[in-house]
C-alpha positions in Angstrom: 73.8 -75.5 106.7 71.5 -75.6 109.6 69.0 -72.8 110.2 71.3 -71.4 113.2 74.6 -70.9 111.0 72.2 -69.3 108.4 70.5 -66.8 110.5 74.1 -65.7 111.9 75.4 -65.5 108.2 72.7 -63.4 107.0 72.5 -61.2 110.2 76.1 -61.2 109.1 75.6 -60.2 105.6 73.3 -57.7 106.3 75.4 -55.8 108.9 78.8 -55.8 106.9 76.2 -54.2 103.6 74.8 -51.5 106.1 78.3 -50.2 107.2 79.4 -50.7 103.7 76.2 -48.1 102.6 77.3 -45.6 105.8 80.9 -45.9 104.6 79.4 -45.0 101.1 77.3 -42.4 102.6 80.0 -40.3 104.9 82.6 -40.5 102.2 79.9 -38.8 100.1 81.5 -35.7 98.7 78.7 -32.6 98.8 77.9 -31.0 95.4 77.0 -27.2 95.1 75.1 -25.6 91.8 76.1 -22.0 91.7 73.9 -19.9 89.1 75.0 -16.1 88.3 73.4 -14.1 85.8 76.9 -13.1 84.5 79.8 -14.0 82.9 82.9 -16.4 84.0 85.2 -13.6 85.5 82.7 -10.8 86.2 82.6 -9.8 90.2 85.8 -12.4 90.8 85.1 -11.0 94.6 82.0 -13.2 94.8 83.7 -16.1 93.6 86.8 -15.1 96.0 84.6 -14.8 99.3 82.2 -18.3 98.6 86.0 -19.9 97.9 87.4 -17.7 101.9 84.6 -19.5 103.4 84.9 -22.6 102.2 88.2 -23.2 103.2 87.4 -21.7 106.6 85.2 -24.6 107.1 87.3 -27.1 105.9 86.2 -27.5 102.7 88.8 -28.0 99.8 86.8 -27.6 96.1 87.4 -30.7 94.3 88.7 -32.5 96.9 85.7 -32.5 99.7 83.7 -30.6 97.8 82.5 -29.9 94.4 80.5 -27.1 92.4 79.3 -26.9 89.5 79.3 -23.3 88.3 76.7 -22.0 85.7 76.6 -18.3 84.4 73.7 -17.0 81.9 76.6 -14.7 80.3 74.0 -11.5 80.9 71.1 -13.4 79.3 68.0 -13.2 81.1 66.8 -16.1 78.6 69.5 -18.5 79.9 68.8 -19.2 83.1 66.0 -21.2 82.9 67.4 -23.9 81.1 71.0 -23.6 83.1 68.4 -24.1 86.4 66.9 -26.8 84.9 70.1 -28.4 84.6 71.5 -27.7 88.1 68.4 -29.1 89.4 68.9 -32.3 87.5 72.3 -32.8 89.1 70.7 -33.2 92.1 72.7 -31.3 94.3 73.0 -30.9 98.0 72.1 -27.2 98.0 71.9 -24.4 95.4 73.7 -21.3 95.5 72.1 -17.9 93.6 72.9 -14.5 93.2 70.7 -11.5 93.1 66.6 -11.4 92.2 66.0 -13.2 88.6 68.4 -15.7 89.3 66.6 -16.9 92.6 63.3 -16.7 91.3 64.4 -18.7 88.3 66.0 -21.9 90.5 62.9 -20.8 93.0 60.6 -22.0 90.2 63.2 -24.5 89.6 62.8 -26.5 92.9 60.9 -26.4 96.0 62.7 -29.3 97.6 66.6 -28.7 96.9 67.9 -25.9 99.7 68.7 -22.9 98.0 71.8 -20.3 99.8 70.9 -16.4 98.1 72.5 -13.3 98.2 69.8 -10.2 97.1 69.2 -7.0 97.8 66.2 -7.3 99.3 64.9 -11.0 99.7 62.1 -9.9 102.2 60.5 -7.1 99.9 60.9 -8.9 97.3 58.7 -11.7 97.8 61.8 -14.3 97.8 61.5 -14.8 101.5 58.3 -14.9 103.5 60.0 -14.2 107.0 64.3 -13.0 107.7 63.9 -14.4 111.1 62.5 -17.9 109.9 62.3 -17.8 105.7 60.2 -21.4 105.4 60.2 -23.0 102.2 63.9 -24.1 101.1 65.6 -20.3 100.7 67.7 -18.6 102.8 71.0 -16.6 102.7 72.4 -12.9 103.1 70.8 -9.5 102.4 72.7 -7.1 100.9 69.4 -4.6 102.5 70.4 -1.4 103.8 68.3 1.2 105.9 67.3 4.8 104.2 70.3 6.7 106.3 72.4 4.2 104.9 71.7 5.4 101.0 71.3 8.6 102.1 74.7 9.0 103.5 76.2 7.6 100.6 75.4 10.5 98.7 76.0 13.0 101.7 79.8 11.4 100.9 79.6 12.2 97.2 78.3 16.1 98.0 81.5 16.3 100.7 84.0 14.8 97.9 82.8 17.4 95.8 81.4 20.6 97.4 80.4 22.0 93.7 78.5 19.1 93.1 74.5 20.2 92.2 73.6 17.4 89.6 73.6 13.7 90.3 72.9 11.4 88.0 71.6 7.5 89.3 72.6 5.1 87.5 69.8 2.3 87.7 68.9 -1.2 85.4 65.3 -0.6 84.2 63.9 -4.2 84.7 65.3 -4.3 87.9 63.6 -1.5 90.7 65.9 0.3 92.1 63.9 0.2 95.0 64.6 1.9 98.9 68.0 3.5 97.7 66.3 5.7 94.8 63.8 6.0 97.5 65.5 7.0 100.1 67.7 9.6 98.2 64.8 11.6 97.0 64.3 13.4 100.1 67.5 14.7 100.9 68.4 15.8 97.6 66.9 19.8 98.1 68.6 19.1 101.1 71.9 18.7 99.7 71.4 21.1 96.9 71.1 17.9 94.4 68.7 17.7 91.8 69.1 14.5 90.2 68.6 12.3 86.8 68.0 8.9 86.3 69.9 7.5 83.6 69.1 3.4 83.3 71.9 0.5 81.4 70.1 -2.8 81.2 73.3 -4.5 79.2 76.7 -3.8 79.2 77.4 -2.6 75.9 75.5 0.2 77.0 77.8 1.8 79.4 80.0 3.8 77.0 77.4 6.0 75.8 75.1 6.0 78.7 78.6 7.5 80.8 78.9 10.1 77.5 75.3 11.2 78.3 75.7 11.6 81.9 79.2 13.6 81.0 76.9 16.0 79.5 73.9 16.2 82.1 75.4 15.6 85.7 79.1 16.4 87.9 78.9 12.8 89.9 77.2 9.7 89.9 75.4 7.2 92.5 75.5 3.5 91.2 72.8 1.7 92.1 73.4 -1.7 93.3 71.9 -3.6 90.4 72.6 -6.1 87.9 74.5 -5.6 85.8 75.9 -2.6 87.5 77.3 -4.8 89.7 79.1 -7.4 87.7 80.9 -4.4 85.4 82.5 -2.7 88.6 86.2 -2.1 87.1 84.7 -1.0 83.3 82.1 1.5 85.1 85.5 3.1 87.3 87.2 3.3 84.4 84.1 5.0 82.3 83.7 6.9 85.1 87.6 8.6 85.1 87.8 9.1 81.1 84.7 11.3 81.8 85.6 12.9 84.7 82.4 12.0 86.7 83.0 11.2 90.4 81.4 8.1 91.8 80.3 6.3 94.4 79.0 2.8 95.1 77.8 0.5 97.8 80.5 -2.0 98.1 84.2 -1.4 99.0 84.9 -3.7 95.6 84.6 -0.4 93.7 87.4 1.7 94.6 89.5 -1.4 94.8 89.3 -1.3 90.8 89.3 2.2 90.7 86.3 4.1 91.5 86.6 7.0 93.7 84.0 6.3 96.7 82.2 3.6 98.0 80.2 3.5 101.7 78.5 0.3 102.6 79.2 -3.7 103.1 81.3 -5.9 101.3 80.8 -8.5 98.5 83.6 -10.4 99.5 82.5 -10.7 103.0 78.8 -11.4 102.2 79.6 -14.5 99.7 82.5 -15.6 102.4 79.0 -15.9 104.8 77.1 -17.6 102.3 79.4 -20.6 102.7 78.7 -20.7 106.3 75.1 -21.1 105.4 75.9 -23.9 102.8 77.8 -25.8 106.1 75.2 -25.5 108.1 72.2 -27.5 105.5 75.2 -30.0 104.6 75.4 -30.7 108.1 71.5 -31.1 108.5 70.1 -27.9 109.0 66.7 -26.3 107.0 66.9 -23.8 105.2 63.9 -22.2 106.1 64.7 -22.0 110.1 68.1 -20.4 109.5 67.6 -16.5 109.6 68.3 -14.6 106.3 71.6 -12.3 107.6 71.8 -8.4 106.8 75.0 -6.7 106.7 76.4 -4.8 109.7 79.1 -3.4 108.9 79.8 -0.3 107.0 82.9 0.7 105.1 83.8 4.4 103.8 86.7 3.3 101.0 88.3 6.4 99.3 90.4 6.3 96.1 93.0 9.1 96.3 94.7 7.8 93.1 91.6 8.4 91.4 90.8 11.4 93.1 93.5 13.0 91.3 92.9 11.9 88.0 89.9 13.7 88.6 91.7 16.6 89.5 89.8 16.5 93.3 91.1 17.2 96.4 89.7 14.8 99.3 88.3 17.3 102.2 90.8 15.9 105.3 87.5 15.7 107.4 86.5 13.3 105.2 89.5 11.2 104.8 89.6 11.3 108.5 86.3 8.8 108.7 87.3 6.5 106.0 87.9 3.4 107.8 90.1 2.6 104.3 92.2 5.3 101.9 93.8 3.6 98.8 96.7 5.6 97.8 
């Protein structure tokens, strides 16, 4: 072979291997490690709105896309070891729910781009910036303004006009931060005093609801884990003892709570998936702005209403932008 045919064969050679490597690497398929703190099955509307945006986007799991879901089944303890072992899969980005998660796969990895949903990301040190983040987090707030928690329980006082004690149902290792906060003020307002009664596992709803049965007439939920996971068993507690609630996401009176006033779960995972399009298509994580909900819901339960033996003011049904009957 002379040296002319060999330099065309190997110039040859090395042009069909590179488009063989970019055929490799555009039929890649992406992978996604999702961490939750709970349990297969608990908050199906997260699961439900990452899945919305997905296919939105084009993706089709387990065709074009694959995750690989991990859940610490309520065990703080877990999720060390279940981040550890998403970050060994490599994956192309990391998707986390709510504060110990993310600060657990934040330990994790500082190199793998990591899509959150939290309450507060900013104030809570898992952000430096909401316009620009930096570092390899970004995702959705689920942060609210003061009026926002405060007219949540304005709601509660107009569902029931009797109402004069409120207890706030909070986790204790998790701070329930601006929406205790924000409530405080307007209670002597309002006529409220209130009590703080706190559930840090789920096993201890039954007789935490039994306690406030005996204390309070109504009940705020705070947004917290796993308050938030246990929507449909805290309804239900909350109808055998006859304690009108409300909530922040429109989830709760879906399953049977009586009032909810804020954004959506659904809506803010469905978003999240937008986010993971965006770093599989190139972008960094930390230039994409952490988003914060927008839109407000009032959701009433009039079903449950009357197994509570209220009767919805018309006003108020009036300004719910959603009445389940």
């Amino acid at each position: 072979m002379d040296r002319r045919r060999f330099l065309l064969t190997s110039l040859g050679s090395v042009f069909a291997a590179t488009l063989a490597a970019e055929g490799q690497q555009a039929g890649k398929v992406p992978r996604i490690g999702w961490l939750r703190f709970g349990h297969p099955g608990s908050s199906p509307w997260e699961v439900d709105g990452f899945r919305q945006g997905l296919r939105e986007l084009g993706y089709v799991e387990g065709q074009n896309i694959v995750v690989e879901y991990r859940y610490a089944n309520d065990k703080p303890e877990r999720l060390p070891g279940l981040a550890a072992e998403l970050v060994s899969l490599q994956p192309d980005v990391l998707v986390v729910f709510s504060t110990v998660p993310v600060r657990t796969l934040q330990r994790a990895t500082t190199t793998i781009p990591i899509v959150l949903l939290a309450g507060d990301p900013l104030g809570l040190g898992l952000v430096s910036n909401l316009a620009r983040p930096g570092g390899n987090s970004t995702g959705v707030s689920m942060m609210q303004d003061p009026e926002v928690h405060q007219k949540r329980l304005q709601l509660l006082k107009e569902a029931v006009p009797a109402l004069a004690r409120v207890g706030i149902l909070i986790n204790p290792g998790i701070s329930p931060g601006s929406s205790l906060d924000a409530m405080k003020p307007v209670g002597p307002t309002l006529g409220l005093a209130f009590q703080v009664f706190q559930v840090e596992r789920p096993e201890e709803y039954e007789a935490t609801f039994a306690a406030m049965a005996r204390a309070v007439q109504g009940v705020v939920v705070v947004p917290a884990r796993p308050n938030i996971d246990y929507l449909a068993t805290l309804a239900k507690l909350a109808v055998k003892h006859r304690l009108p609630a409300i909530f922040e996401v429109r989830e709760f009176p879906m399953v049977g709570g009586l009032l909810s006033y804020g954004p959506s779960i659904t809506d803010a995972t469905r978003r999240m998936a937008h986010y993971v399009d965006r770093i599989l298509k190139g972008a960094k994580p930390g230039d994409l702005p952490v988003e914060q909900p927008t839109k407000f819901e009032l959701v009433i339960n009039l079903k449950t209403a009357k197994a509570l033996g209220l009767t919805i003011p018309p006003s108020l049904l009036a300004r719910a932008d959603q009445v389940i009957e």
